[in-house]
N, C-alpha and C positions, 0 to 999 in steps of 0.2 A: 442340295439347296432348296428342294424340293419345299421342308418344313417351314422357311424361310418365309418364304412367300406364302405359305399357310396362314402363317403368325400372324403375316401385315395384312391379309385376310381378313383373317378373324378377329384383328385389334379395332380394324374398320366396322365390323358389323357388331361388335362390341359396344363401338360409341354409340353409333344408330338405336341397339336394343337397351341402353340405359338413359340415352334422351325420352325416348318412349315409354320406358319401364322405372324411370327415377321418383316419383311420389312412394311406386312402394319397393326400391329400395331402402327408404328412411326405416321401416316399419321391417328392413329382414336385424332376425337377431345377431345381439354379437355375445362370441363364448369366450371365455376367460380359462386359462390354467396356470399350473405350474411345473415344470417336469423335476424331477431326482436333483438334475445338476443347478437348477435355481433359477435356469432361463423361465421367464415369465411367455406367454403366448396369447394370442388377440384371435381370433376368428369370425371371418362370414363367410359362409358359406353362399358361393354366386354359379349353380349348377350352369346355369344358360349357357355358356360358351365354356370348349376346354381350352380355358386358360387359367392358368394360375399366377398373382404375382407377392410374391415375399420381400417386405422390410425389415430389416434385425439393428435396432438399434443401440448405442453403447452409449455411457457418459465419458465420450472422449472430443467432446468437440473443443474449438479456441481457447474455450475459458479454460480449458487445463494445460496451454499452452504456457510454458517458459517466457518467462518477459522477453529475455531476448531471443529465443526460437522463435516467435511468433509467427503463426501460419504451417508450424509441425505439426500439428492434427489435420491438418486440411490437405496436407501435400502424402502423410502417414497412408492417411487412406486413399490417394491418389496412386501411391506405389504400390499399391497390395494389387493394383492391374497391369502392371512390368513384369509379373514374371513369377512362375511357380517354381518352387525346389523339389529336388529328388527326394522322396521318402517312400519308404516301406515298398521297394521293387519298383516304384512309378517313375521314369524320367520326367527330371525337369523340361518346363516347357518358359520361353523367352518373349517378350511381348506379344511378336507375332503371330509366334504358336497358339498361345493363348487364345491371339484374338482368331484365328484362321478354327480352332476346335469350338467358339462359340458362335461363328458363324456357319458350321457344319451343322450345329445342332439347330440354328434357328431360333437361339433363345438370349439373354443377355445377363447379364450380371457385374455391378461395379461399384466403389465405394466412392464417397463424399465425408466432409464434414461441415456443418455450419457451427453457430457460436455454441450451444450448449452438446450436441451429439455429431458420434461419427454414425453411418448409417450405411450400410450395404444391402440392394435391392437385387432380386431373380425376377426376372419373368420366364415364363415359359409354358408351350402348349402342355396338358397333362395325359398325353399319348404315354402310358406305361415306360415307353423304353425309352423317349426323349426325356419325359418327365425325370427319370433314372439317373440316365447320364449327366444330365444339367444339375440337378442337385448335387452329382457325386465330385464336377469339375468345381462349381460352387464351395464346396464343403472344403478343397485344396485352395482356392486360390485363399478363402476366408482363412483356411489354417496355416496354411504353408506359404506364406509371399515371401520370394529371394531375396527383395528389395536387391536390385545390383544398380553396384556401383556406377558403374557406366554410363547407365541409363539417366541415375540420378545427377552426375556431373553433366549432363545433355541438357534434362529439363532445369535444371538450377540457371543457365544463361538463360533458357527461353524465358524462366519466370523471370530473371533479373530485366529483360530486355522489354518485356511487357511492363513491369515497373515504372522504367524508367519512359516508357512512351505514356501511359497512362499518366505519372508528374506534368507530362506538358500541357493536361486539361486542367481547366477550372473548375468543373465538379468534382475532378480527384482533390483537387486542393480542400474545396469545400467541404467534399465528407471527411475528409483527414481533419481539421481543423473543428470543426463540430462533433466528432466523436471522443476527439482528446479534450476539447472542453466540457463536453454532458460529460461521460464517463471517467473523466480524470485515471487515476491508478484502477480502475478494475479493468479485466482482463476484457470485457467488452469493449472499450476505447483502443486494446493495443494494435498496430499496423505493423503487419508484412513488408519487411525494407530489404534491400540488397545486403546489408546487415544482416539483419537476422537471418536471411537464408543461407548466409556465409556461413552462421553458426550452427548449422544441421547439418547433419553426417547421416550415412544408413544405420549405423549401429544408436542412435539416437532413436529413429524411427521404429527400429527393434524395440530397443528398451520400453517405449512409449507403447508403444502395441502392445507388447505381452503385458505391462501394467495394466493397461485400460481393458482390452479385449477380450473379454474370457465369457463361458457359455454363464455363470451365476448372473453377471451382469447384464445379459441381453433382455431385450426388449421385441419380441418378434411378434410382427403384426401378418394375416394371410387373408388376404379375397381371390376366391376364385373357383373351378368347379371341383373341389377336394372337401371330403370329409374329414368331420378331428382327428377320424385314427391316421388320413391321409398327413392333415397338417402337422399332428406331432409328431410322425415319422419324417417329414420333409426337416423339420426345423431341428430334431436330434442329429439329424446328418449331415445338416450343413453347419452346425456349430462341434459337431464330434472327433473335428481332429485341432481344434484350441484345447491348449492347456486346460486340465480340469480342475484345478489347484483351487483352493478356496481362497474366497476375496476377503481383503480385509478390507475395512472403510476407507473411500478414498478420501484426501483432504478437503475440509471444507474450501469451497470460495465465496470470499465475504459477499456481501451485499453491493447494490449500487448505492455510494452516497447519495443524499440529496443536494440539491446547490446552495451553498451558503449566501450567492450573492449573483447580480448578473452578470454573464458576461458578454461581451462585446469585442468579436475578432471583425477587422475592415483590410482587406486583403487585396492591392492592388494589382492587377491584371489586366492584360493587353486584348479586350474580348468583347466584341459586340454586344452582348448582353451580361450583366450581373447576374451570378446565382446568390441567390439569399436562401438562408438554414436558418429556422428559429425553433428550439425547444427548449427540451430539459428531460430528465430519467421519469418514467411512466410508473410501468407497476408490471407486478409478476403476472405470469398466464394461472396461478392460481388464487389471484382477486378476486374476492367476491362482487366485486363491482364490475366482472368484464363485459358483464350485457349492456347496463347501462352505457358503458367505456364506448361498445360498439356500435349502438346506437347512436349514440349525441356522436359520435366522430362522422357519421353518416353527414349528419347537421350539416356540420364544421369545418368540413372539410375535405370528407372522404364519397361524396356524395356526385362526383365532377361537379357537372355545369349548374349545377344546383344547389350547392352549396350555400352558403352562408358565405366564405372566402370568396365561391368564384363569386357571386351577386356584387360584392363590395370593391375587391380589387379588380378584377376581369371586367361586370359588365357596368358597371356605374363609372369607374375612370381608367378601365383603357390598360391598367397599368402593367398586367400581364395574360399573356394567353392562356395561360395552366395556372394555378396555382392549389394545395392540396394540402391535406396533413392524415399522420397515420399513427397509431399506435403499433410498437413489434414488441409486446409480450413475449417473454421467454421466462425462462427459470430464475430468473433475474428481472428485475427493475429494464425492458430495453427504452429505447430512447421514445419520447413524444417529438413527432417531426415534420412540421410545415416548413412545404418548399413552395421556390417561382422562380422563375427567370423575368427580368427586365433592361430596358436600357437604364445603363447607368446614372445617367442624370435622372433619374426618377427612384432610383434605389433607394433613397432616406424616404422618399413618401411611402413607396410598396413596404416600407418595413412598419410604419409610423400605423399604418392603415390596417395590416394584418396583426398589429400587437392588440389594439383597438376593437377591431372582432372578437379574438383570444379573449381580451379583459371582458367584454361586455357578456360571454357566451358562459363564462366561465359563472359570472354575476348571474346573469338573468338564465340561462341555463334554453330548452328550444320553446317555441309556442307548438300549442296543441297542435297544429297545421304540419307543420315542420314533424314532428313527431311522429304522424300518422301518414303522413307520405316515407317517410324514412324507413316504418314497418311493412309497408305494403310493396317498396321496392325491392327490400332486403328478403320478405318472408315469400315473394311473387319471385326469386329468384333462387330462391333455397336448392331446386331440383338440377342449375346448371354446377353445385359444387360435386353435385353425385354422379354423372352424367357420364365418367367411363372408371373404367377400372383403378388406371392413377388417380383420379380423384379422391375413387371412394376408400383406396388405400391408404393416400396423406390425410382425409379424414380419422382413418382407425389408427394409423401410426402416432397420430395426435393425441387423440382418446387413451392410449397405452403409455405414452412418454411424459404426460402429463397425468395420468390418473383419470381422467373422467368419468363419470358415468357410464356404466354400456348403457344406458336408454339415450344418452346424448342426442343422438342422429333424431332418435325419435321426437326428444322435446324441445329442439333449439327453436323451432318456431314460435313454440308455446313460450319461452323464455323470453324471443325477440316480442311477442305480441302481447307479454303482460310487463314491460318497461311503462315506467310512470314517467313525464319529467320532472315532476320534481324527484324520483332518482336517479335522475341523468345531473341534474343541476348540483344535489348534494356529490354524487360521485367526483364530476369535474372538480367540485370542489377542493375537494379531499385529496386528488391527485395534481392538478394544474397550478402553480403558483405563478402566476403571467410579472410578478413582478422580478421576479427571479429566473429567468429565463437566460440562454445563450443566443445572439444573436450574428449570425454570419454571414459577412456581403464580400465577395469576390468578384471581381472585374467591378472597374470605374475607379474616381478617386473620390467619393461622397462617403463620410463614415456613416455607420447607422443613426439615428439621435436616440437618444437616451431614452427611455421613462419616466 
């Protein structure tokens, strides 16, 4: 347990030397490859501390969920950490074991999914023989998951039990209700229900895996004290016991519609304050408009207490503590989305007030003021996104699942600091239709008023 305590060490002084050292991390390079088997690869090399941490990402996240599985990629890559299978002389090993042999090592390894990928991350010190081990446990659990039974008939109540306690809030209401209006039929709107977890099996999550999961389709991102011949040796070994079968195309998933018209959900509930959701589908993360997008959202809404929202509703009439709004680019169209909490007798005003903003930001777009504080805050903050290793890794994990630039890191301030408003105000344009928005008010009986 020794390494254990290394790690949490050395992840400490890690933070400390990239607070201090973050201006010219922007400035270290990133390497691009591609091996035999089709896995694509991302590198920085960050000598400073032996630590290494690997991302390997798939196109298997929600959106290639089954309508009615919904929530089978998210749980898929949740069981690949239940349990390994016997192959090639190795005994299997069973949640515990698993977790007891990467706790021996000091190192961690687990998967996830959000809406567009599923993603499995390692960390670990790059001590020769730990470094070794951890990849080679890695490399089984990513190839070999038991997926048992047992296990998954255990977490299928927990997750059903959680469901149904989550139902008795009012924000679970609200984003349910807001996500199935913006997104209507695409696979972004669809919800994880007691239903559809009834309709998942392990041989489901088999089948799902071995479609999606294979070394052609990885996306693997590495920062940390390892050379390239290091990193493509790490990343051949932990994707070298997946199926090496060549990929065929997977299916497209359509686009997000746009809204043909407004809508208007008033959802009655027994709650001390109204939660109110107002949007509509945004734009993909690869817009050309996402600087502007990021900027004017600063303005608008993403800015806190400074805002343009909070100024209007918060400090001029009281009407809420918080109020915000955010763009979630993805692969897809994700949603535009201002939120607030208030009491509900002031619900139709807080709505009336933030459409109002919307319309008029949308129209006149920021003043040079607003503008120029918005880059100073954003580009005066640049060095807290780089600031430890998880950072600078969801940074290049980004850059790799999206395509970016490798100079990225390097010129996003350059990006952020030549935004004009008038192309902040065309942009919004182009993407915001404030007459055609969804509007959602939970708890109170006030419906929203109209436009």
């Amino acid at each position: 347990m020794h390494s254990s305590n290394f790690l949490a060490r050395a992840a400490g002084v890690a933070a400390l030397f990239l607070a201090c050292a973050a201006p010219a991390l922007a400035a270290l390079p990133i390497q691009k490859w591609q091996q035999p088997s089709g896995a694509q690869v991302w590198l920085i090399e960050a000598p400073g501390l032996p630590i290494v941490d690997v991302q390997i990402d798939f196109d298997a996240g929600g959106r290639r969920d089954p309508a009615n599985q919904m929530g089978l990629a998210s749980i898929t890559a949740s069981m690949t950490g239940k349990g390994i299978a016997a192959r090639d002389g190795q005994p299997a090993l069973d949640e515990n074991q698993l977790g007891e042999a990467w706790a021996d090592l000091g190192a961690g390894f687990g998967g996830s999914a959000g809406a567009d990928r599923m993603s499995f991350s390692l960390r670990s010190l790059t001590t020769p023989e730990l470094l070794q081990s951890a990849v080679q446990l890695a490399a089984r659990q990513l190839g070999e998951p038991s997926f048992p039974e047992t296990v998954w008939r255990r977490d299928r109540e927990r997750i059903a039990a959680s469901i149904r306690e989550a139902n008795t809030r009012p924000a679970t209401i609200a984003d349910r209700a807001f996500d199935q209006a913006v997104f209507g039929s695409h696979p972004y709107g669809y919800e994880t229900t007691e239903a559809t977890l009834a309709n998942i099996g392990v041989q489901d999550m088999r089948t799902f895996y071995e479609a999606h999961v294979r070394p052609c389709r990885a996306k693997a991102s590495v920062v940390g004290a390892v050379t390239r011949a290091q990193a493509d040796e790490i990343v051949r070994t932990l994707l070298s016991r997946l199926p090496p079968n060549a990929c065929a195309p997977l299916p497209p998933v359509p686009d997000v519609a746009q809204l043909a018209a407004p809508v208007e959900r008033a959802i009655p509930f027994a709650s001390a304050q109204a939660h109110v959701l107002i949007g509509q589908p945004g734009y993909e993360r690869s817009d050309p408009d996402y600087f502007p997008m990021l900027v004017g959202n600063y303005v608008l809404g993403g800015g806190g207490f400074v805002s343009r929202l909070s100024q209007e509703v918060r400090q001029k009439r009281g009407l809420s503590y918080s109020v915000y709004s955010y763009f979630a680019p993805g692969l897809h169209a994700g949603a535009f989305t201002l939120g607030l909490q208030t009491r509900p007798d002031q619900a139709a005003q807080a709505v009336q007030v933030s459409r109002d903003v919307v319309r008029r930001f949308v129209a006149e777009g920021p003043t040079e003021a607003e503008l120029q504080a918005a880059k100073d805050f954003m580009v005066g903050g640049f060095a807290l996104r780089l600031d430890s290793n998880r950072k600078l890794l969801d940074n290049l994990s980004g850059i790799a699942w999206y395509d970016l630039p490798l100079d990225y890191l390097d010129t996003w301030t350059q990006q952020v600091q030549k935004v004009t408003a008038a192309q902040v105000k065309a942009a919004f344009a182009r993407k915001l239709q404030p007459e055609r928005m969804v509007t959602v008010v939970v708890g109170g009986d006030v419906a929203p008023t109209r436009q």
